[in-house]
C-alpha positions in Angstrom: 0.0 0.0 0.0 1.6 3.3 -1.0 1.2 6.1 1.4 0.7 9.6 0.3 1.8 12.2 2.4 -1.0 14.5 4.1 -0.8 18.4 2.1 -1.7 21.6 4.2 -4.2 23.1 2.6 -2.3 25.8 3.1 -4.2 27.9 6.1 -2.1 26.5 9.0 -5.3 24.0 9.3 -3.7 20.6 9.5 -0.5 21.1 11.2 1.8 20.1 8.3 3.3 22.5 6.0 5.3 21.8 2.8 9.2 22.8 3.7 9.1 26.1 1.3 5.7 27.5 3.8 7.2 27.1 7.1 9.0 29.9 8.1 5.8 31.8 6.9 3.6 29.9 9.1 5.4 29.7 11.5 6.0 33.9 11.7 2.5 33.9 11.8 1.4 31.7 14.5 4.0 34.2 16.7 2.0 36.7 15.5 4.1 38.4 12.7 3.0 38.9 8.9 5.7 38.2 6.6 6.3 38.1 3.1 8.7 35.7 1.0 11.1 38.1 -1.0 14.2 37.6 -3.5 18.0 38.4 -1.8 19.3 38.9 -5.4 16.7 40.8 -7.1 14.6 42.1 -3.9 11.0 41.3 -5.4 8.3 40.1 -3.0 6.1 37.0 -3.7 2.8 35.5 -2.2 2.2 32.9 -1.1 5.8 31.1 -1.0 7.4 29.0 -3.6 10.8 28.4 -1.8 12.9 30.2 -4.9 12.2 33.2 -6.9 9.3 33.0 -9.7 11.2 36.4 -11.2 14.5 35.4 -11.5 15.1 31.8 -9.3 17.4 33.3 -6.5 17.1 32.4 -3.1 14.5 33.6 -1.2 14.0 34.3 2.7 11.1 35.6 4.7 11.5 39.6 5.8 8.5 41.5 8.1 5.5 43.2 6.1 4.0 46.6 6.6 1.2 44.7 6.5 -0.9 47.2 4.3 -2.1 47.7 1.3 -6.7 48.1 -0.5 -8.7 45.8 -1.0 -8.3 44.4 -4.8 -11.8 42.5 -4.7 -13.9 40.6 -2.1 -16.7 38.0 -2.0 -18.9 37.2 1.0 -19.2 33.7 1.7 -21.8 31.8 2.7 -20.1 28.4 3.9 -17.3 28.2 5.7 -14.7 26.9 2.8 -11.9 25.7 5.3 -14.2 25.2 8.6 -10.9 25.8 11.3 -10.2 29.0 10.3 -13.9 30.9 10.1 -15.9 31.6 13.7 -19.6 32.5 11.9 -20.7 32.6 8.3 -21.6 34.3 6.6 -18.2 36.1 6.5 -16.0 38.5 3.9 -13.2 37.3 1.9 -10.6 39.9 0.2 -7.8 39.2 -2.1 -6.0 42.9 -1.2 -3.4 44.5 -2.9 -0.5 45.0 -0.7 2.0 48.3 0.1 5.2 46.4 -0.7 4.9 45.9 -4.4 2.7 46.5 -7.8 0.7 43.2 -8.2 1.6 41.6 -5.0 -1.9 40.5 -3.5 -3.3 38.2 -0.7 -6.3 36.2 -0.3 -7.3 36.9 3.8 -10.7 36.9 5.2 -11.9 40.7 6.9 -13.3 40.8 10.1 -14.5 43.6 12.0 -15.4 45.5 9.1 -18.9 46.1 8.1 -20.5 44.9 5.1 -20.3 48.5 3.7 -16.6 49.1 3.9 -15.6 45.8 2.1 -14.7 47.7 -1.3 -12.6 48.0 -4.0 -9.7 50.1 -2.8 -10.7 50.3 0.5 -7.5 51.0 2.9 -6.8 47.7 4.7 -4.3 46.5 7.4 -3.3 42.9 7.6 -3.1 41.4 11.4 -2.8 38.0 12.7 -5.9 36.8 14.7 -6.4 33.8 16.5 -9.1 31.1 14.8 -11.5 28.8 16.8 -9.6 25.5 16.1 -6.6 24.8 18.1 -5.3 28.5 18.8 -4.1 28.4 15.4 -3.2 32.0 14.0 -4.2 33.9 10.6 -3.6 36.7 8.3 -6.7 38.8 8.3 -7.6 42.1 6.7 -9.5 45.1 8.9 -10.7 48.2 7.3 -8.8 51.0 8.1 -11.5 53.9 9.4 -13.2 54.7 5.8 -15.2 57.4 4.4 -19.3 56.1 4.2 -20.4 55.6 0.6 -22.4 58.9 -0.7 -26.4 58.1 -0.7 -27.5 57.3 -4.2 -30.2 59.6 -5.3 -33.4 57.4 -6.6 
């Protein structure tokens, strides 16, 4: 019988993470957001490959700013990887982060509400602890944000 290893499904969920993930994951369950980047050509990449997708140079894990707008977000209705979501329905942003042109994230939002989850809304990435097994995870919170103007009818 042939035994194939157990994958991570990449949230910190199972326990295991691939050897190029680790020092990532394991920044963020002490609480830090980092971000893989390039020691030759200094280019940031997310989520982590373990070598550079620009130019194949070593890569090593450096602390994030942890800001950046939200690119585009979905509200989900079921929780897609059920140890890392309290409640559902709940927001889901892939946001555009400070560091780099075109360097996103996928992170759910929490203590937003609904009518601050936009398109360029200013965000700040922190790590919050999820229900299962004091496991830590990115997340995105609205920075304090303008209200949307009334539409007239």
């Amino acid at each position: 019988m042939t035994m194939t290893p157990k994958r991570s499904a990449g949230d910190g969920s199972s326990g295991e993470h691939p050897v190029h993930t680790r020092g990532y994951w394991d920044a963020v369950q002490n609480g830090h957001f980092v971000l893989e980047r390039c020691v030759e050509c200094r280019r940031y990449a997310h989520p982590p490959v373990g070598a550079c997708r620009y130019c194949g140079g070593h890569v090593e894990f450096v602390s994030s700013a942890g800001t950046g707008v939200i690119y585009s977000a979905t509200k989900m209705f079921y929780q897609a990887v059920p140890t890392t979501i309290r409640t559902v329905p709940y927001w889901v942003a892939v946001v555009a982060l400070d560091e780099q042109d075109g360097l996103r994230i996928v992170v759910p939002v929490e203590d937003t509400p609904d009518d601050q989850v936009r398109p360029d809304a200013p965000v700040e990435i922190t790590i919050r602890e999820v229900a299962a097994g004091g496991r830590r995870i990115p997340v995105a919170v609205v920075k304090a944000a303008d209200p949307l103007p009334e539409r007239s009818p």
